[in-house]
C-alpha positions, 0 to 999 in steps of 0.5 A: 521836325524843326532844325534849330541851332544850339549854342553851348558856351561851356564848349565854345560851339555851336551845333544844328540839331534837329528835333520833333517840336512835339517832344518836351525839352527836358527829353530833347536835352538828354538826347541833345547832351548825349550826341554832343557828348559822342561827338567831342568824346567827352563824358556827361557829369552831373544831373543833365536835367539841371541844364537850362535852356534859354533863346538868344533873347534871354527867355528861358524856355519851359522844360516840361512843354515842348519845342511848339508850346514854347514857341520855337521855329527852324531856325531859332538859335538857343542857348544850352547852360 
């Protein structure tokens, strides 16, 4: 498990989740917009898996290979769009 923080500008927050860096990011992004989602009571529109997720850096970030395969580490700041 690593802790990363992820931006999602559409809300203007930041958040600190936890994920199994083994798991691809396109299940990770389900479960990370469903959470944010409970918290701010808020309802999920449109297709999630359309979601991008890019680092701070400006690299996108491959959906299909996990949190490990892309490189990401506790710590690392993404952005969800």
């Amino acid at each position: 498990m690593i802790i990363v923080e992820i931006e999602v500008p559409m809300m203007g927050k930041r958040y600190d989740f936890q994920i199994d860096e083994m798991v691809p990011l396109y299940e990770v992004k389900e479960e990370v917009a469903e959470m944010i989602c409970r918290k701010e009571q808020c309802l999920v529109k449109g297709d999630v898996q359309r979601l991008l997720i890019w680092t701070r850096s400006g690299r996108e970030l491959s959906q299909e290979y996990s949190a490990q395969e892309n490189g990401l580490r506790t710590g690392d700041q993404i952005i969800m769009v």
